[in-house]
PDB file of N, CA, C, O and CB in Angstrom:
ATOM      1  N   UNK A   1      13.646 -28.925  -1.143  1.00  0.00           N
ATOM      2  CA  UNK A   1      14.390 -27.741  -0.786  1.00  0.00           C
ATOM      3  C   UNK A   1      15.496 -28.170   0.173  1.00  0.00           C
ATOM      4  O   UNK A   1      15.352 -28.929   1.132  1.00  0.00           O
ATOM      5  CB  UNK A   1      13.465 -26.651  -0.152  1.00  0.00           C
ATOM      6  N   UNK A   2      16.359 -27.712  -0.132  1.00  0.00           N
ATOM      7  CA  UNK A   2      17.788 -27.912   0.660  1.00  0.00           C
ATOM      8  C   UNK A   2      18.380 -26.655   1.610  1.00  0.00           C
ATOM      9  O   UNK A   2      18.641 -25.640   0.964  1.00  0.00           O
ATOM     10  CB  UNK A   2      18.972 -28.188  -0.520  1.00  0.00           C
ATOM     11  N   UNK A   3      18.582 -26.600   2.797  1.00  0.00           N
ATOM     12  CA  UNK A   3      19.061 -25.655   3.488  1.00  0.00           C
ATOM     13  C   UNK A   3      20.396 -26.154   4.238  1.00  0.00           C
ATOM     14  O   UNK A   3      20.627 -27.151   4.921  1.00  0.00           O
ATOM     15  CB  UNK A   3      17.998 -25.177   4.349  1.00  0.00           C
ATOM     16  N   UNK A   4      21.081 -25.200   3.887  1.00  0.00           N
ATOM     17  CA  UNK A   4      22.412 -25.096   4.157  1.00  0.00           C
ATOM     18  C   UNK A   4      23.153 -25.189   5.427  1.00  0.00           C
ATOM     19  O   UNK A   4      24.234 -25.647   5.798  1.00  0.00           O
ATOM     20  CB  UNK A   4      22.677 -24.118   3.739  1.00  0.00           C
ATOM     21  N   UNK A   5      21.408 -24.123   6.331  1.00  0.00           N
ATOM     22  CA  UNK A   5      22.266 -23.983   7.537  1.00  0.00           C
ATOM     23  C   UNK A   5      20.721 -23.853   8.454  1.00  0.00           C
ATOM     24  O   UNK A   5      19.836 -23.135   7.988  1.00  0.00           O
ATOM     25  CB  UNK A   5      23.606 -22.429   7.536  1.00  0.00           C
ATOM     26  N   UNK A   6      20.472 -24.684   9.916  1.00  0.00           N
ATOM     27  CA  UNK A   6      19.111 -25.558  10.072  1.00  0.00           C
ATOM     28  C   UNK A   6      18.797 -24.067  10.691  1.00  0.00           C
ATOM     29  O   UNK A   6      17.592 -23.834  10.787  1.00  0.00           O
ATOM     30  CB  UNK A   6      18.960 -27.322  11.168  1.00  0.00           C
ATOM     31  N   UNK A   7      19.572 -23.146  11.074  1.00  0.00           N
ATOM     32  CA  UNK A   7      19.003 -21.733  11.606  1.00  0.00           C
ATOM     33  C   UNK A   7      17.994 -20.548  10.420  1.00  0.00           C
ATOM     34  O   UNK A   7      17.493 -19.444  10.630  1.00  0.00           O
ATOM     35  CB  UNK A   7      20.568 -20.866  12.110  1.00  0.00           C
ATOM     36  N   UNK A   8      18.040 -21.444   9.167  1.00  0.00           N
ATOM     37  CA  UNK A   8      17.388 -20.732   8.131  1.00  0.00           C
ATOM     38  C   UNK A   8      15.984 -21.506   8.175  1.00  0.00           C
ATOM     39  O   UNK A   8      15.002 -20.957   7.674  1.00  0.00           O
ATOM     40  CB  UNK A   8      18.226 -20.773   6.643  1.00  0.00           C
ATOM     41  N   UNK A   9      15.883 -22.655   8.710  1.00  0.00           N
ATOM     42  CA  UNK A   9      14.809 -22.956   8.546  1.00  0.00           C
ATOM     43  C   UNK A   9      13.453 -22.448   9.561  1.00  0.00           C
ATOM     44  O   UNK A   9      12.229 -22.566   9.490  1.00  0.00           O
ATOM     45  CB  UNK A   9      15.062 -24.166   8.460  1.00  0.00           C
ATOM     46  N   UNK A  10      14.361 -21.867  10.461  1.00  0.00           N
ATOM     47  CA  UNK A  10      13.593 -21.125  11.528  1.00  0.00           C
ATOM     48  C   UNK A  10      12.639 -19.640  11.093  1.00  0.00           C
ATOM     49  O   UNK A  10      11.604 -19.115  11.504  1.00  0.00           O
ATOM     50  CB  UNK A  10      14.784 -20.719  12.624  1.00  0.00           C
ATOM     51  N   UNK A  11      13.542 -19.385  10.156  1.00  0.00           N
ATOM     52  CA  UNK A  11      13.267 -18.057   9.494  1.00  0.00           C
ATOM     53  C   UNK A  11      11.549 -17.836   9.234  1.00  0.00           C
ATOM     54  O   UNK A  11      10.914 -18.806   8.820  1.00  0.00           O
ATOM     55  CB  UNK A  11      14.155 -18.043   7.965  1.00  0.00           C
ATOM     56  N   UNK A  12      10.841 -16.530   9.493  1.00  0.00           N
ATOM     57  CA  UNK A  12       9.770 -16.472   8.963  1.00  0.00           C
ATOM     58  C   UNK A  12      10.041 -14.988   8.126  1.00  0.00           C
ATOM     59  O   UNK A  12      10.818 -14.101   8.482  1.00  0.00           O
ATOM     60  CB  UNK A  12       8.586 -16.637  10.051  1.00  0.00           C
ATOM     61  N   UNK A  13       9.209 -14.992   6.972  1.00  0.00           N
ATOM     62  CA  UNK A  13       8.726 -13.900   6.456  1.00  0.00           C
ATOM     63  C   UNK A  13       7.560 -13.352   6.244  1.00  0.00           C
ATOM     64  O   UNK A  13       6.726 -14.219   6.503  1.00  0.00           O
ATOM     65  CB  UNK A  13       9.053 -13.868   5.689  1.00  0.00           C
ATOM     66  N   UNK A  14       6.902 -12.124   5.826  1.00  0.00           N
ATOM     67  CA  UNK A  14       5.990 -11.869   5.683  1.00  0.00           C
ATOM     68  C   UNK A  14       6.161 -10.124   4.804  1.00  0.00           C
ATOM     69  O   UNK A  14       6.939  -9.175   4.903  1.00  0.00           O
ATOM     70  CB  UNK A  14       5.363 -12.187   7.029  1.00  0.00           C
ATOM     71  N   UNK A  15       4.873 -10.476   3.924  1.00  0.00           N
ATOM     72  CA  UNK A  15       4.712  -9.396   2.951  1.00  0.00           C
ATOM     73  C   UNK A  15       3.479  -9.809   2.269  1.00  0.00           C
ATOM     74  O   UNK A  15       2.646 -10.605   2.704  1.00  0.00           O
ATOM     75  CB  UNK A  15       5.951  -9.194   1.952  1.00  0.00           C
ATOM     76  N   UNK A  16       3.449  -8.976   0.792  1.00  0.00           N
ATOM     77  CA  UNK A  16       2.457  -9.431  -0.277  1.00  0.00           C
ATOM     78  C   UNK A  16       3.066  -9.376  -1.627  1.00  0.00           C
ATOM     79  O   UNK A  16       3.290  -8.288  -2.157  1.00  0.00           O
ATOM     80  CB  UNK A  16       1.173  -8.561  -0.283  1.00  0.00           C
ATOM     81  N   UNK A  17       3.271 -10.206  -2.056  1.00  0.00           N
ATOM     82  CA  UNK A  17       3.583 -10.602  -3.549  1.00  0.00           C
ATOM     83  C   UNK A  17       2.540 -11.276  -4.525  1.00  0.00           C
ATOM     84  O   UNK A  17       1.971 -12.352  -4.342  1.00  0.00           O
ATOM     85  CB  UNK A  17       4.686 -11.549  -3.506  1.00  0.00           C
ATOM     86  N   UNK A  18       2.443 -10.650  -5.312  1.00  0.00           N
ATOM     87  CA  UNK A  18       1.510 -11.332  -6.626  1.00  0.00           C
ATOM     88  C   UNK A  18       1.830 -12.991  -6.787  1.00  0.00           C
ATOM     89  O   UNK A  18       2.896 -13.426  -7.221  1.00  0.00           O
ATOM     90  CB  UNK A  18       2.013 -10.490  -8.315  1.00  0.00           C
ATOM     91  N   UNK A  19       0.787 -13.754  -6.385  1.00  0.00           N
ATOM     92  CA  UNK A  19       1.109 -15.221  -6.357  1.00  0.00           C
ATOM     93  C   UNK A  19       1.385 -15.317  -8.197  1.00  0.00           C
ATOM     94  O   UNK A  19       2.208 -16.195  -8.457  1.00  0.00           O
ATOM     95  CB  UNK A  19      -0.431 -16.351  -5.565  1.00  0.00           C
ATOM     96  N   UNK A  20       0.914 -14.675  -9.284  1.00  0.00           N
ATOM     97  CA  UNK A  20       1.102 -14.687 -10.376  1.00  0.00           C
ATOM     98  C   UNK A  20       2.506 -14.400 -10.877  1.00  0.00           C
ATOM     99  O   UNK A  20       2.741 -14.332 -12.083  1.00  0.00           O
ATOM    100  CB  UNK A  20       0.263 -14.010 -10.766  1.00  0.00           C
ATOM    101  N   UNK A  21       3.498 -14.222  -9.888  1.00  0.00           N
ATOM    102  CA  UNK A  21       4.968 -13.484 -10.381  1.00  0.00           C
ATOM    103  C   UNK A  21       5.441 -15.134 -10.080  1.00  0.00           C
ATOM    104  O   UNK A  21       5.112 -16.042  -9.317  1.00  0.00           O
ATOM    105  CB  UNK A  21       5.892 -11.779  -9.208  1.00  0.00           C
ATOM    106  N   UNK A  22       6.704 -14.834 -11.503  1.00  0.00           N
ATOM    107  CA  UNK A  22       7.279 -16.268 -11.333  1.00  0.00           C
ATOM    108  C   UNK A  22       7.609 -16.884 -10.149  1.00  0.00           C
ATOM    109  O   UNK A  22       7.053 -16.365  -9.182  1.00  0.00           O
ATOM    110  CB  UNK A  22       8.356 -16.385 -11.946  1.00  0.00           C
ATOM    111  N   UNK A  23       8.435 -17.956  -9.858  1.00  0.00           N
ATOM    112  CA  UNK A  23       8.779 -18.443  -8.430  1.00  0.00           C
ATOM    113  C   UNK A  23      10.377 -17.583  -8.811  1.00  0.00           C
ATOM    114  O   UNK A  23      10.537 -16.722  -7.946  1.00  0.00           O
ATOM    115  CB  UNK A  23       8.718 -20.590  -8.039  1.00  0.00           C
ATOM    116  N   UNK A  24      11.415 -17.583  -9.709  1.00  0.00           N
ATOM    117  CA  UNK A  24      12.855 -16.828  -9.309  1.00  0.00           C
ATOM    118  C   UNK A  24      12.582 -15.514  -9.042  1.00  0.00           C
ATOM    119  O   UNK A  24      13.380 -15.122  -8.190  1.00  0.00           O
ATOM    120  CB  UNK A  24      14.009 -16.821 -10.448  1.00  0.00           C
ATOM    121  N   UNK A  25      11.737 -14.558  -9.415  1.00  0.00           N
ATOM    122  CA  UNK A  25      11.424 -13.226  -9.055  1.00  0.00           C
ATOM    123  C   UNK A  25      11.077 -13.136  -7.555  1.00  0.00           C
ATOM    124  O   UNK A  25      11.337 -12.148  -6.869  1.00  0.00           O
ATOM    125  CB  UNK A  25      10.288 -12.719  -9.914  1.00  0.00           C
ATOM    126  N   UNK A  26      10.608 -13.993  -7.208  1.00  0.00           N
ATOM    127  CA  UNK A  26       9.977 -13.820  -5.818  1.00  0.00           C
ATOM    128  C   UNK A  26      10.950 -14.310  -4.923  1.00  0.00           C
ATOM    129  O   UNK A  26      10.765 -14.095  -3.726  1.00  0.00           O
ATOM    130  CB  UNK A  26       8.605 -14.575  -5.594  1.00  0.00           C
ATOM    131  N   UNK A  27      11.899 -14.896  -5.263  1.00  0.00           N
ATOM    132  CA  UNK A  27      12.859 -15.947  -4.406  1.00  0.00           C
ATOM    133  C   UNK A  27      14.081 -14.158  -4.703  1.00  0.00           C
ATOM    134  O   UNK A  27      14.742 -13.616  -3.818  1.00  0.00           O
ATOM    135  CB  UNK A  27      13.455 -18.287  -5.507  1.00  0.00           C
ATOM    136  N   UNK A  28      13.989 -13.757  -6.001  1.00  0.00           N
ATOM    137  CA  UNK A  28      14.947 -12.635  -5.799  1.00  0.00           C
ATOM    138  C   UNK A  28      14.581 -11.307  -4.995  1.00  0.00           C
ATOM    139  O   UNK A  28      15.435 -10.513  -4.601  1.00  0.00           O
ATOM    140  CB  UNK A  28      15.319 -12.224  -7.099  1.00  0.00           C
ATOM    141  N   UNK A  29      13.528 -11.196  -4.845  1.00  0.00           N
ATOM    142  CA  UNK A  29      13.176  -9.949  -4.226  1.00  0.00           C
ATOM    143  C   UNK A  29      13.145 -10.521  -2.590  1.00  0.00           C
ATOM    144  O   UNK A  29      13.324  -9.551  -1.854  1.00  0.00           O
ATOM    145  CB  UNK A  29      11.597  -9.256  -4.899  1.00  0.00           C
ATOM    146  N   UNK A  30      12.983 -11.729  -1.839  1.00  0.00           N
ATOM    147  CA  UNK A  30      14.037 -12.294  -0.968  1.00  0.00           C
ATOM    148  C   UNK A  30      15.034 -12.067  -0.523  1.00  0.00           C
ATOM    149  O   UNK A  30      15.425 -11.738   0.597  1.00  0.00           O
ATOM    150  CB  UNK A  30      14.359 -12.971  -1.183  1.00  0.00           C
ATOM    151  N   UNK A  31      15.664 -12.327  -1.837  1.00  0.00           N
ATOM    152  CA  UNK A  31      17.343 -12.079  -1.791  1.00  0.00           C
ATOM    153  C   UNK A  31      17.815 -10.552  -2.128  1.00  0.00           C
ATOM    154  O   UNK A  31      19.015 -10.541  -2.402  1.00  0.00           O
ATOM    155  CB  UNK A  31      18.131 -13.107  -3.008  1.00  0.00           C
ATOM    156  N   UNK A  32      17.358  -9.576  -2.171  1.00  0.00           N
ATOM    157  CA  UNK A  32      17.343  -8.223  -1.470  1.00  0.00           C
ATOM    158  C   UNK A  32      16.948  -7.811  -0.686  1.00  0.00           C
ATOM    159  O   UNK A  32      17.616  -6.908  -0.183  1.00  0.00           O
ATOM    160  CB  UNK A  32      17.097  -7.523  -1.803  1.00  0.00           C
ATOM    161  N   UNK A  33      15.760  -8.123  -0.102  1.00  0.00           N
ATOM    162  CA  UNK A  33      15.462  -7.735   1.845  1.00  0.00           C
ATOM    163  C   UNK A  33      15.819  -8.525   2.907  1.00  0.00           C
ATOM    164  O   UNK A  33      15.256  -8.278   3.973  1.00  0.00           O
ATOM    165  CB  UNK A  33      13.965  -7.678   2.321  1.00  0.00           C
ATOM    166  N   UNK A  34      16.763  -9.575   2.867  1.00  0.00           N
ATOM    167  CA  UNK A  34      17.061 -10.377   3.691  1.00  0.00           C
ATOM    168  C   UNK A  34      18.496 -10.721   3.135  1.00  0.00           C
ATOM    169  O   UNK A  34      18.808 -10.247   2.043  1.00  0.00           O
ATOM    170  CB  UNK A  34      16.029 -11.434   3.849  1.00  0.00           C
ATOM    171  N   UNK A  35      19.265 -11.407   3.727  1.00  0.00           N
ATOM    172  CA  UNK A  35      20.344 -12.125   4.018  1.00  0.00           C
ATOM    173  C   UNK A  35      20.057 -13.630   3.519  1.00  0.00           C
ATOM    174  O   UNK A  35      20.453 -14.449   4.348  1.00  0.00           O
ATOM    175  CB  UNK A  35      20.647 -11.984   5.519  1.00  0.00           C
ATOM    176  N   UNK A  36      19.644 -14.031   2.714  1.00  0.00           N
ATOM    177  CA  UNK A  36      19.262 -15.029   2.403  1.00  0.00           C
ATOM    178  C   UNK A  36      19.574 -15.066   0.688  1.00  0.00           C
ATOM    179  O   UNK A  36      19.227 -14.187  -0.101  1.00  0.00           O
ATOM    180  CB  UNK A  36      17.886 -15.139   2.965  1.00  0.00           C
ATOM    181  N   UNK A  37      20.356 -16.384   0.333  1.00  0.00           N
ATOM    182  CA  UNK A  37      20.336 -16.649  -1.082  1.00  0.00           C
ATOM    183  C   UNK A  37      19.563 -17.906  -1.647  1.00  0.00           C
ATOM    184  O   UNK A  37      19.538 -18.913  -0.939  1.00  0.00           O
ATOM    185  CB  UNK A  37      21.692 -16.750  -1.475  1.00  0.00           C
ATOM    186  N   UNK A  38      19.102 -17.914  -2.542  1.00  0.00           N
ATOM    187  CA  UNK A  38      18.301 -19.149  -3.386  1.00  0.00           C
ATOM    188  C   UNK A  38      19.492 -19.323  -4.466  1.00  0.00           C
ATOM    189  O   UNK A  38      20.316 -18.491  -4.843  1.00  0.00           O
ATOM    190  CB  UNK A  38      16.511 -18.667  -4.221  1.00  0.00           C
ATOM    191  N   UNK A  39      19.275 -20.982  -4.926  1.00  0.00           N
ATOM    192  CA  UNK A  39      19.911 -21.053  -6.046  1.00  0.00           C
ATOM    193  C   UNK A  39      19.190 -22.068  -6.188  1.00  0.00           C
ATOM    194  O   UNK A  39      19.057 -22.826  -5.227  1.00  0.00           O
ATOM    195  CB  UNK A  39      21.318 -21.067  -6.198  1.00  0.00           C
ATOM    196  N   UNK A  40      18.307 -22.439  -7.873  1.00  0.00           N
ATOM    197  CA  UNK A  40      17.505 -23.289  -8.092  1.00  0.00           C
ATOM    198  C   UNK A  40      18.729 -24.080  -9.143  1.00  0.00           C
ATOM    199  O   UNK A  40      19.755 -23.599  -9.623  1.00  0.00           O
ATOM    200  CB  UNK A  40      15.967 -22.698  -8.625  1.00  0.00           C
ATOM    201  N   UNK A  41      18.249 -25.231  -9.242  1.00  0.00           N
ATOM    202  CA  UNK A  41      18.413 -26.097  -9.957  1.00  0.00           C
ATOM    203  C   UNK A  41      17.803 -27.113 -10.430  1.00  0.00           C
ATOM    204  O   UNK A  41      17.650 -28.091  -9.698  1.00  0.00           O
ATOM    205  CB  UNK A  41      19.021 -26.339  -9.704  1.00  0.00           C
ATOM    206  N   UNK A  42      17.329 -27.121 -11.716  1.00  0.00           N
ATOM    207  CA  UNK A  42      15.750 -27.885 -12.077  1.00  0.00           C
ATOM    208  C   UNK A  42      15.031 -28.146 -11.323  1.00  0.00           C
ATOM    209  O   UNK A  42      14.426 -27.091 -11.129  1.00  0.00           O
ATOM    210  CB  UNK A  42      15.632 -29.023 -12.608  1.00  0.00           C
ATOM    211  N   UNK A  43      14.402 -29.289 -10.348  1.00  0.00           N
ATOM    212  CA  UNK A  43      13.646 -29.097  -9.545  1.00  0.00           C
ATOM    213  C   UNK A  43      13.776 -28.117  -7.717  1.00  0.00           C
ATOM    214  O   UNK A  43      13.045 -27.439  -6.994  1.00  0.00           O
ATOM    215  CB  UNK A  43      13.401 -30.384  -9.630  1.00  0.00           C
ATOM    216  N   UNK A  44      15.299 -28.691  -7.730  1.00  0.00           N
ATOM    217  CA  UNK A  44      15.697 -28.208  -6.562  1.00  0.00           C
ATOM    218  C   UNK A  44      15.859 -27.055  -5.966  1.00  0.00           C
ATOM    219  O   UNK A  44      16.226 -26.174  -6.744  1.00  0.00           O
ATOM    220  CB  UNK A  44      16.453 -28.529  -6.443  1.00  0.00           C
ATOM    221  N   UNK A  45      15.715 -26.705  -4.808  1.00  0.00           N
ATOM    222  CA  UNK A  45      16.456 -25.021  -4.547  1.00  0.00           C
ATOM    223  C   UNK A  45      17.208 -25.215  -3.442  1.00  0.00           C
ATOM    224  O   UNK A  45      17.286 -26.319  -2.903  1.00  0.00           O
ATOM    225  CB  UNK A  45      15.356 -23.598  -4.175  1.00  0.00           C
ATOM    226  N   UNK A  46      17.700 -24.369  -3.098  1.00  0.00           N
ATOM    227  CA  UNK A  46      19.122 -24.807  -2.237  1.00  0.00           C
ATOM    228  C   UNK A  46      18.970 -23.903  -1.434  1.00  0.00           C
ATOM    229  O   UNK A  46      18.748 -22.936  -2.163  1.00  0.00           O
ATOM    230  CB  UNK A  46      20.671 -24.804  -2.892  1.00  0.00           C
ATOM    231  N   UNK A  47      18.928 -23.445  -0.069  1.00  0.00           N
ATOM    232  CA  UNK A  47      19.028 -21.910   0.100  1.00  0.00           C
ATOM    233  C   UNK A  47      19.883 -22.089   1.250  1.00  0.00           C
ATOM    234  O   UNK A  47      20.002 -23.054   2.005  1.00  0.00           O
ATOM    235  CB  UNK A  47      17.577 -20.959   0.349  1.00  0.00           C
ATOM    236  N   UNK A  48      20.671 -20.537   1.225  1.00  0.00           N
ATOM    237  CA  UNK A  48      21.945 -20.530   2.265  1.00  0.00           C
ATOM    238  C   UNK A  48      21.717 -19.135   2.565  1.00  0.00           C
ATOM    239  O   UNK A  48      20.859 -18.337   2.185  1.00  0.00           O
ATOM    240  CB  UNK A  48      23.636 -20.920   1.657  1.00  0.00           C
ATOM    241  N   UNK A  49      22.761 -19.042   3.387  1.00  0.00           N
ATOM    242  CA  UNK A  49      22.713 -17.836   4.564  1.00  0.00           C
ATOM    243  C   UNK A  49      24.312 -16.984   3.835  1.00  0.00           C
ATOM    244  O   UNK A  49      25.465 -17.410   3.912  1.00  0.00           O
ATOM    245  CB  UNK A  49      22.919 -18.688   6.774  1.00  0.00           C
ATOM    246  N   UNK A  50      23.866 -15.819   3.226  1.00  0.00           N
ATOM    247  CA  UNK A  50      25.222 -15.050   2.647  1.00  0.00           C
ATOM    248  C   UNK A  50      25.673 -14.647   3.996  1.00  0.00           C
ATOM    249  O   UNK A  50      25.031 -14.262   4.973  1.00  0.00           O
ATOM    250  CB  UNK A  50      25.008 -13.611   1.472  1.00  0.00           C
ATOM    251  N   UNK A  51      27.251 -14.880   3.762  1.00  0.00           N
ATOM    252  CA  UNK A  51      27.883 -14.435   4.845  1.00  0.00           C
ATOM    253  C   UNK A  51      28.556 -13.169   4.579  1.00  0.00           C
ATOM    254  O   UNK A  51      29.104 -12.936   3.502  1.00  0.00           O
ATOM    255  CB  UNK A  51      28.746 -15.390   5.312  1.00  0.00           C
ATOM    256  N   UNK A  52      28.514 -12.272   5.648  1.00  0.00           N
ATOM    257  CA  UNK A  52      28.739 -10.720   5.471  1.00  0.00           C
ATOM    258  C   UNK A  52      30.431 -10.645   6.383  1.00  0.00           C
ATOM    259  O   UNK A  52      30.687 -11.239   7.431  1.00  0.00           O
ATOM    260  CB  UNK A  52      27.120  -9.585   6.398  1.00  0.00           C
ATOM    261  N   UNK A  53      31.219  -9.889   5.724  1.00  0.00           N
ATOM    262  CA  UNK A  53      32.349  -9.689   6.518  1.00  0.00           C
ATOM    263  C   UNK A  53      33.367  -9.514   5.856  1.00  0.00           C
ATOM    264  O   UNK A  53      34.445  -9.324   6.419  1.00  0.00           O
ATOM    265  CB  UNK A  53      32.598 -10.577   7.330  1.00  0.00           C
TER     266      UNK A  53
END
């Protein structure tokens, strides 16, 4: 996993998601309650901080 910016790695979350839901569904429903984007690429994921403004 690759992070963009080392203040994302600080980040915690918490909820409940079906461990049975794919890994991009879960990385997208992420990326609607937070400020946070994923972008996978075969093995990799990349994640960055959307900037608002």
């Amino acid at each position: 996993m690759n992070y963009q910016d080392e203040e994302i790695k600080r980040m915690h979350f918490s909820g409940t998601i079906n461990k049975h839901r794919p890994l991009n569904e879960v990385l997208q429903f992420l990326e609607k309650t937070t400020d946070i984007h994923f972008e996978i690429s075969g093995k990799n994921i990349t994640v960055s901080k959307i900037k608002k403004g």
